[in-house]
GUKEMAR-495367 format. One record per residue (C-alpha): residue number from 1; residue in three letters; x, y, z. Coordinates in steps of 0.5 Angstrom, whole numbers, always signed. Example, Ala and Ser with C-alpha at 12.3 -4.5 7.8 and 13.67 -1.06 7.14 Angstrom:
2
<pos 1; code ALA; px +25; py -9; pz +16>
<pos 2; code SER; px +27; py -2; pz +14>
% end
This chain:
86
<pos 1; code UNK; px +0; py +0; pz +0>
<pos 2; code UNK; px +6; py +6; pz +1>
<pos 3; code UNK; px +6; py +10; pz -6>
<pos 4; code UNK; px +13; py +13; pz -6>
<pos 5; code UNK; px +12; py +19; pz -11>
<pos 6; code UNK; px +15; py +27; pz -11>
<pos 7; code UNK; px +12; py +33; pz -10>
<pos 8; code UNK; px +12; py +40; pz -8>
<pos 9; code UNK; px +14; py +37; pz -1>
<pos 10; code UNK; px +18; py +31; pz -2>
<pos 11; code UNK; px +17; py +24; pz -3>
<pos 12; code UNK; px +9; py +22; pz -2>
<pos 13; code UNK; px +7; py +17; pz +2>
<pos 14; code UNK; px +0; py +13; pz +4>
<pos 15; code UNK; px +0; py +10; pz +10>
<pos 16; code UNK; px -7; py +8; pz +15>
<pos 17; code UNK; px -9; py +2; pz +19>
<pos 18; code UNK; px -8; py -4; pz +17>
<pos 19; code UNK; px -4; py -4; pz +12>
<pos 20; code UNK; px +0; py -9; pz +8>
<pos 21; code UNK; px +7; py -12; pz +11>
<pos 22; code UNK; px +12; py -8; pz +9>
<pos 23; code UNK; px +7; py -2; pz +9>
<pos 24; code UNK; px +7; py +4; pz +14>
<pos 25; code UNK; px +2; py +3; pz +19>
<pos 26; code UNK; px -2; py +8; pz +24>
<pos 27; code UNK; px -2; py +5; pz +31>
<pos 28; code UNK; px -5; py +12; pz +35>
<pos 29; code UNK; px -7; py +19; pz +32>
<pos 30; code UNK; px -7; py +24; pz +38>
<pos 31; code UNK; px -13; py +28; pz +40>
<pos 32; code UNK; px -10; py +35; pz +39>
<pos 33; code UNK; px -9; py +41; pz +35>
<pos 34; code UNK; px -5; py +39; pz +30>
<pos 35; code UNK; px -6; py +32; pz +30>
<pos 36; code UNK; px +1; py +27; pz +31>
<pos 37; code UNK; px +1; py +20; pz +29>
<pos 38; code UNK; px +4; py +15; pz +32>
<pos 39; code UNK; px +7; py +11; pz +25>
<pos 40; code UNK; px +12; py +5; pz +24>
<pos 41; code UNK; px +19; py +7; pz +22>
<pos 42; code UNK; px +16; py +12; pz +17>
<pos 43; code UNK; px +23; py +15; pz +13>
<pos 44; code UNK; px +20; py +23; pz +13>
<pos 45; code UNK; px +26; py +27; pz +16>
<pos 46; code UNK; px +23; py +34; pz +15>
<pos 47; code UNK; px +16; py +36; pz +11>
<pos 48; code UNK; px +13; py +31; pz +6>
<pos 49; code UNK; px +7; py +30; pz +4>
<pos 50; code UNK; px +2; py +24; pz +6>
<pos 51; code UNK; px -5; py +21; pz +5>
<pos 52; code UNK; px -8; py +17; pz +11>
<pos 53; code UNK; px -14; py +13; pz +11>
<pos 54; code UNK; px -17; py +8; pz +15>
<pos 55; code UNK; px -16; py +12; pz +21>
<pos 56; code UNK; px -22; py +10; pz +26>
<pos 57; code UNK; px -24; py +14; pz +32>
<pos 58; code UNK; px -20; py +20; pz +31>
<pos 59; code UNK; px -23; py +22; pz +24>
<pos 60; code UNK; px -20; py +28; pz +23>
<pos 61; code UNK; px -13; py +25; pz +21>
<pos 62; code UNK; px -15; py +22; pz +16>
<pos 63; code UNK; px -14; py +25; pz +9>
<pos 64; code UNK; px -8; py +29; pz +4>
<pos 65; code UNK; px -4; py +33; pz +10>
<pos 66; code UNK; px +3; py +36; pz +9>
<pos 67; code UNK; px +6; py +33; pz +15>
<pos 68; code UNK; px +13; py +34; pz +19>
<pos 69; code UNK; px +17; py +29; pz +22>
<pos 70; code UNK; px +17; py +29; pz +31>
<pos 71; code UNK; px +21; py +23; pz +31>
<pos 72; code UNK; px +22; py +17; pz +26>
<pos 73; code UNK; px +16; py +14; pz +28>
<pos 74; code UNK; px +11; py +20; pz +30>
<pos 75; code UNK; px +9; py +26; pz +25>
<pos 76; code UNK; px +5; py +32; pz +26>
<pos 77; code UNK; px +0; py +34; pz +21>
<pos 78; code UNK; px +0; py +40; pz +20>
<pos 79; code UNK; px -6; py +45; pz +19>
<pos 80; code UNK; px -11; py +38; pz +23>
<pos 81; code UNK; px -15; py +38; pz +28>
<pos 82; code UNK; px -17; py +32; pz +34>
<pos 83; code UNK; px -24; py +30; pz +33>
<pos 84; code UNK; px -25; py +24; pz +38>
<pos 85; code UNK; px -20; py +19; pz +41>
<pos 86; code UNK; px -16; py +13; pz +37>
% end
């Protein structure tokens, strides 16, 4: 399921829950203001662009964000608002 393409932000990446081995899965999605997902190693080292999906609870997480790296294994997505807990 990750789609690794260029853009204006760097490498895209699509990622949500459940996803296939090899796939950058989600395992939590903070209910804050901007949002920060919880991902396995994702690769992002600065801004990028991603798409999530599958994301239940917290939909507010799902779409196309531009996203910033907090950690090799956390992003927040900019711009995004919590709207319930994951």
């Amino acid at each position: 399921m990750p789609t690794l393409a260029y853009s204006a932000y760097g490498s895209q990446v699509r990622m949500g829950d459940g996803v296939s081995p090899g796939g950058v899965a989600i395992s939590n999605a903070t209910n804050t203001t901007p949002i920060v997902i919880t991902t396995t190693p994702h690769g992002i080292v600065d801004v990028s662009y991603a798409t999530i999906s599958g994301v239940t609870g917290n939909l507010g997480a799902n779409g196309s964000w531009i996203v910033e790296a907090v950690s090799p294994t956390q992003l927040r997505l900019k711009n995004s608002v919590g709207t319930g807990t994951y």
